[in-house]
C-alpha positions in Angstrom: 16.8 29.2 -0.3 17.6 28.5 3.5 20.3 27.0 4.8 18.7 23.8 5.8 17.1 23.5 1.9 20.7 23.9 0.9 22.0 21.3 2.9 18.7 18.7 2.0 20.1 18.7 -1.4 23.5 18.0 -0.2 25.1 20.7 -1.3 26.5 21.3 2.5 27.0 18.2 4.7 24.9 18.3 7.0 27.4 17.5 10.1 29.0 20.2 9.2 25.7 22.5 10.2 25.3 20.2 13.3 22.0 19.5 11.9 19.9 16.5 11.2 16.9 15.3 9.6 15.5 14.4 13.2 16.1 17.8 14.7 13.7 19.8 11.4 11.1 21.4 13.0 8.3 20.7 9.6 9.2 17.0 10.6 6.2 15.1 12.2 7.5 12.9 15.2 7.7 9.6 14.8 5.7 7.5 17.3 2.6 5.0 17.7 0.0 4.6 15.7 -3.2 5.6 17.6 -6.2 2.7 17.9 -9.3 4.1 15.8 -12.9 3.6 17.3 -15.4 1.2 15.5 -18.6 -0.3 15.2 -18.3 -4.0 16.5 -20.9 -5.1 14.3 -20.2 -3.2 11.1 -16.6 -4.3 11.4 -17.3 -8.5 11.8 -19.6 -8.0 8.5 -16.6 -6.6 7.1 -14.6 -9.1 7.8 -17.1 -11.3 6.4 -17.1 -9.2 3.0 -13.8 -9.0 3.1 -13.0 -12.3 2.7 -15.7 -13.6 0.4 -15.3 -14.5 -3.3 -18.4 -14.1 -4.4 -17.6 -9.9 -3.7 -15.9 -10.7 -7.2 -17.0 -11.0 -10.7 -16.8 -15.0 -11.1 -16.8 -15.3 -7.4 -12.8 -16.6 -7.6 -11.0 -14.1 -5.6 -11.8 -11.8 -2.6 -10.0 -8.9 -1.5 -7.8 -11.2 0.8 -6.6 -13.2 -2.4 -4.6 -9.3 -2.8 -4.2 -8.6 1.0 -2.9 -11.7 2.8 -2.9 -11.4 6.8 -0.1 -13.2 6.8 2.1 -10.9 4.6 1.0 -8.2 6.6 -2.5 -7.6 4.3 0.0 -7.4 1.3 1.0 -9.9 -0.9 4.1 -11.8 -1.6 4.2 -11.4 -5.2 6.1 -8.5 -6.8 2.8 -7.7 -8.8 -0.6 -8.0 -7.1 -2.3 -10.7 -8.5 -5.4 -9.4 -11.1 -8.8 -10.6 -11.7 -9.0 -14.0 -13.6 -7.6 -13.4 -16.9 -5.7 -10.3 -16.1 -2.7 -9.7 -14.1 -2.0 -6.3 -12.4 1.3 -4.0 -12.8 2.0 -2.7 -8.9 2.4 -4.1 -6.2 -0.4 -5.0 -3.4 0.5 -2.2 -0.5 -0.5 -4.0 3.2 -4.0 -2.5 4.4 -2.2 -2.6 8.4 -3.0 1.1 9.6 -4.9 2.1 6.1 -7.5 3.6 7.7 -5.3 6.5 9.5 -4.0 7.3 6.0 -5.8 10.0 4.1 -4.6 9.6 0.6 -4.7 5.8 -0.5 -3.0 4.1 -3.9 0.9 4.2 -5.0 -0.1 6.9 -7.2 -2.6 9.1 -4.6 -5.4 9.1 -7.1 -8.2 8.6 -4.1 -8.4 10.6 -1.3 -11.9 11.2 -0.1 -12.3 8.2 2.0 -11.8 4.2 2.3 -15.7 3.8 0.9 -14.9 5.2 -2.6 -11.5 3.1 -2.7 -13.3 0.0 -1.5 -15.3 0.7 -4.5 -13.1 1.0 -6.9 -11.4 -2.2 -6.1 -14.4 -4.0 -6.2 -15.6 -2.6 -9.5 -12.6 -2.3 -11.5 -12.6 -4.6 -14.1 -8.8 -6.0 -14.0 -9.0 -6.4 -10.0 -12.3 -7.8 -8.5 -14.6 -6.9 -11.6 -18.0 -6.9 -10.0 -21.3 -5.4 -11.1 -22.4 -4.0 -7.5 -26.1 -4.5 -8.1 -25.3 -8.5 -8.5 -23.3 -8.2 -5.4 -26.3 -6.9 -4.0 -28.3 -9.3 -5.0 -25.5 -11.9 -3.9 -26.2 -10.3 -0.5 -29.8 -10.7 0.1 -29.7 -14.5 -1.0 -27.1 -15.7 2.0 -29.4 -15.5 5.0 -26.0 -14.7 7.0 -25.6 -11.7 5.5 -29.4 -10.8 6.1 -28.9 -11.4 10.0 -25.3 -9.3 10.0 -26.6 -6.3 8.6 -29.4 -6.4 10.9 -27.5 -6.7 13.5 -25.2 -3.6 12.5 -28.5 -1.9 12.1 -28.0 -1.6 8.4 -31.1 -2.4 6.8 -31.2 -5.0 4.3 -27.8 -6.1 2.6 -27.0 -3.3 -0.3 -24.0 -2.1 -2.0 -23.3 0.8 -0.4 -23.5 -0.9 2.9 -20.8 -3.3 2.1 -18.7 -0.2 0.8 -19.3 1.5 4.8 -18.9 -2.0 6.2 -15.5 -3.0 5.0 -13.9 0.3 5.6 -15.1 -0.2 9.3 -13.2 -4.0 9.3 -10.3 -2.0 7.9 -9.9 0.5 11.1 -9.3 -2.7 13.1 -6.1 -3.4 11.6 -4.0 -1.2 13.5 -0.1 -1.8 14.3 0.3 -3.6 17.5 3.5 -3.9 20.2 6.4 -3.5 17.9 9.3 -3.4 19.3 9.8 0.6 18.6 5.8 1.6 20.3 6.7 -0.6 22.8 10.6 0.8 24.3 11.6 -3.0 23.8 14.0 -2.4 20.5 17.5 -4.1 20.7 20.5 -2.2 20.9 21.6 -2.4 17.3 17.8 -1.6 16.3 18.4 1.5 18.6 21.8 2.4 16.9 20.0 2.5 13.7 17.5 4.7 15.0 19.7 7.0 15.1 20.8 6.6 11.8 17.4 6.7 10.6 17.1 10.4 11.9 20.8 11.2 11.3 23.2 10.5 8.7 20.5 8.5 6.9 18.0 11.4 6.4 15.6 8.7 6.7 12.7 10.9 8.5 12.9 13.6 5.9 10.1 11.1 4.1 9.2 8.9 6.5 7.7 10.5 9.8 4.7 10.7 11.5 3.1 7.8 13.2 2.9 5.5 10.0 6.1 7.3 9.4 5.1 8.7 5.8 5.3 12.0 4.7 1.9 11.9 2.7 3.9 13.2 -0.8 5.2 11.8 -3.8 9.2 11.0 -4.8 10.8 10.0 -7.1 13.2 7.6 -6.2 15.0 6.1 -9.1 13.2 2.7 -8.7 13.5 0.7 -11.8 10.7 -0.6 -13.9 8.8 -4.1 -13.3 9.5 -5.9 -17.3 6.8 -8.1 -16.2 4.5 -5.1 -16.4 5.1 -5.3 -20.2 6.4 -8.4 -20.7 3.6 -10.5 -19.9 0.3 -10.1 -21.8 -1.9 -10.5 -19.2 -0.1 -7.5 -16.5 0.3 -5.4 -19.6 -3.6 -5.2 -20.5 -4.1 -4.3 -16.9 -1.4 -1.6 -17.4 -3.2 -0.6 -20.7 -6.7 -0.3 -19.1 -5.7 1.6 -16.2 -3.7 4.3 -18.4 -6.6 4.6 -21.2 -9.0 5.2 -18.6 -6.6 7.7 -17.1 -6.7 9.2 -20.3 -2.8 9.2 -20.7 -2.2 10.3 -24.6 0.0 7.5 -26.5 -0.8 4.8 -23.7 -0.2 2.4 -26.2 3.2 2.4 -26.2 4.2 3.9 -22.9 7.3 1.9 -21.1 7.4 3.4 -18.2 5.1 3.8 -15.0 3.8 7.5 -14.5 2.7 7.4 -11.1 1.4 11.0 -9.5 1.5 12.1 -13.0 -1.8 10.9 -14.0 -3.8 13.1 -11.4 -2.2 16.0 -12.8 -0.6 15.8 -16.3 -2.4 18.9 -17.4 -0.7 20.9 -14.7 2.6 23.2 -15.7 5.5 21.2 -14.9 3.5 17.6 -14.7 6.5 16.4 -16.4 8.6 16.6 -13.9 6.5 13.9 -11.9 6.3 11.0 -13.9 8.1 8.2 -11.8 7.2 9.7 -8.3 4.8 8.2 -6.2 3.7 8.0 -2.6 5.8 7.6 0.0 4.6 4.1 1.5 4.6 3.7 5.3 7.1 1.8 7.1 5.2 0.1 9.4 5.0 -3.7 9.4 8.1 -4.5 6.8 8.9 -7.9 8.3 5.4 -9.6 6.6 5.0 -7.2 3.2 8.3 -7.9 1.1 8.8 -7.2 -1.4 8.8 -3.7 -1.3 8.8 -0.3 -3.7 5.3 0.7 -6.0 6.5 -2.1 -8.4 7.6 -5.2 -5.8 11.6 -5.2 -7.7 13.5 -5.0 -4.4 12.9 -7.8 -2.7 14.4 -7.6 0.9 14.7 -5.1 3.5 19.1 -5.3 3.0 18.5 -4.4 -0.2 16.0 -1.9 0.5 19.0 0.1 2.8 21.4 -1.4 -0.4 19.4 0.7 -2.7 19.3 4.2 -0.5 23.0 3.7 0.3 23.6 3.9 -3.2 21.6 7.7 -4.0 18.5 5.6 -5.6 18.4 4.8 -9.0 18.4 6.7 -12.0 15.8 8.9 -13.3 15.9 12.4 -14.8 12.9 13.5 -12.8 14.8 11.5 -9.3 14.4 13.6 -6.1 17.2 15.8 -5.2 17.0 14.4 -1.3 18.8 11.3 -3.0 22.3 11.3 -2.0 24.7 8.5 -1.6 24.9 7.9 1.9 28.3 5.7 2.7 26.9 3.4 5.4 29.1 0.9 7.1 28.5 -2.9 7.0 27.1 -2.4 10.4 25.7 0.6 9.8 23.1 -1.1 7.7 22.8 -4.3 9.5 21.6 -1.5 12.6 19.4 0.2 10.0 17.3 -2.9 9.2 17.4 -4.0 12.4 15.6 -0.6 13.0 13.1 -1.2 10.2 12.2 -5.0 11.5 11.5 -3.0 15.3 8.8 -1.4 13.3 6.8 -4.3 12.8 4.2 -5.6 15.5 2.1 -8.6 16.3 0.8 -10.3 12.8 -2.9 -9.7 12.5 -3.6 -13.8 11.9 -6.0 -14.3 14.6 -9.4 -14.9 14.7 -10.1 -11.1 15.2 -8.8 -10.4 11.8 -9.6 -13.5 9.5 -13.3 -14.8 8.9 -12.3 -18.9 8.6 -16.2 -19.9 8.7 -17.5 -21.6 5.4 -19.6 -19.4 3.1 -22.3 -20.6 0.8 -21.1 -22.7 -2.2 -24.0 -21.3 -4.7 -21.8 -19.7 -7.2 -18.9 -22.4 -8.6 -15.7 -20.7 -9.8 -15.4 -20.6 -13.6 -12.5 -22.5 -14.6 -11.5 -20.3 -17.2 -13.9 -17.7 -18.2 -12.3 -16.6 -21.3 -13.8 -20.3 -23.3 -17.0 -20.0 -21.3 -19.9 -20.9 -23.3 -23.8 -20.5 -22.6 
């Protein structure tokens, strides 16, 4: 083991080595998120898609009813809100710099590309719940949506269209003049900078431009009881773990995380509880934070770390108590807001233009009758 793994798990200070987190030379550099190219006209029929209700089963909820623009494509809710009839048991992640991710979920289970998690959020039962060859069909009866495909030389509306098209809105959504891209960060948001790199450890994790390592921790984060306390979030828990094909789901208590891609694997044990590392960027609109929405403010965020995590046999070892100051942490959230940019509310990012009023919501589809 080298003497930088050594000190990582804090069994050498680190000052005392004259070493920190920043200086690693496996550590990405922070910096800006680059702009990605798009199509113009694929990306305004995404928008389109993406915030249209009849993409969903009963044609109640879009995938803005999960991803808000003004939380920063998240949610405000500790638990994402599910389809009609269901709740959901994690928390919505913002969508702000998705596309220059290449693994996507809180548990990494996608990572080919934005088209086949588009997909699975539209067809997944406890989120949007739609047969794609009725959304199809939905498609070729709104005259709009014959003229916007067209015009992104698309062919007819079809399914797999829509999957290409809102992955192409999604690249729009890029971070824009925060404070930290932009040299403009105030001086305490500068002092916790360096705390960030330094005597936090912070960029161990979270580095690179959306300032995430790409891997899975554990961090000690306790569970959500509303997961299993309420009915409706625990058969969205129960569905998404049978399908899984986690043994005993039944009477699990616990989140898995990463552990479901791999719980054949020696040593998959050892991974329940971890989960991606989530990016940084844009904390001032998405609270509240962690895979299950319990900690709900940035102060408590730093609170939380300051303390080693929470508990968890399987917790990383890169959890130590850190002993920040008062001010220390008042300079490391000021840090953390300087990461945030300009909200994506405007008119490049929101579709606000009626859509067709064919399809009325179901009240309450569970005492439908024909």
């Amino acid at each position: 083991m080298s003497i930088l793994s050594i000190a990582r798990r804090g069994l050498i200070p680190l000052a005392v080595l004259g070493i920190t987190f920043g200086a690693a030379a496996d550590t990405p550099e922070i910096g800006p998120v680059p702009a990605i190219k798009f199509d113009k006209a694929k990306a305004e029929l995404g928008k389109r898609l993406f915030f249209d209700k009849r993409l969903s089963g009963d044609a109640a909820i879009s995938c803005a009813t999960c991803h808000k623009p003004e939380n920063g494509f998240a949610h405000p809710d500790a638990l994402s809100p599910g389809y009609p009839g269901n709740g959901h048991f994690r928390n919505s992640p913002t969508l702000i710099n998705v596309a220059s991710k290449k693994i996507w979920l809180h548990d990494g289970r996608l990572g080919t590309n934005l088209n086949d998690v588009t997909r699975e959020m539209i067809t997944e039962d406890y989120i949007m719940n739609m047969d794609m060859r009725i959304m199809q069909e939905r498609m070729k009866q709104d005259p709009e949506y014959v003229r916007m495909f067209k015009n992104a030389k698309m062919g007819e509306p079809s399914n797999g269209g829509a999957r290409n098209a809102i992955p192409e809105f999604l690249k729009t959504l890029t971070s824009r003049n925060a404070p930290f891209d932009t040299g403009k960060m105030s001086e305490s948001a500068q002092r916790g900078e360096k705390l960030f790199k330094g005597k936090g450890g912070c960029v161990a994790c979270h580095n690179g431009p959306l300032l995430s390592d790409g891997k899975y921790h554990n961090l000690g984060v306790p569970e959500n009881l509303a997961v299993f306390r309420d009915p409706l979030n625990h058969q969205a828990f129960i569905a998404y773990n049978n399908f899984q094909g986690i043994p005993d789901f039944m009477n699990l208590k616990r989140d898995l995380g990463v552990f479901v891609q791999n719980k054949s694997v020696a040593g998959a044990e050892k991974r329940k509880g971890a989960f991606m590392t989530p990016t940084l960027r844009e904390l001032k609109y998405t609270a509240p934070y962690m895979h299950n929405g319990t900690i709900g403010t940035l102060r408590a965020v730093v609170d939380f770390y300051d303390r080693g995590g929470g508990k968890d046999p399987n917790k990383d070892r890169l959890l130590k108590p850190l002993q920040f100051t008062k001010s220390e942490k008042a300079d490391l959230v000021a840090f953390l807001e300087a990461l945030s940019g300009d909200p994506l509310t405007g008119k490049d990012f929101v579709w606000s233009e009626p859509y067709p009023a064919e399809y009325p919501v179901i009240a309450d589809w569970r005492k439908a009758r024909n």
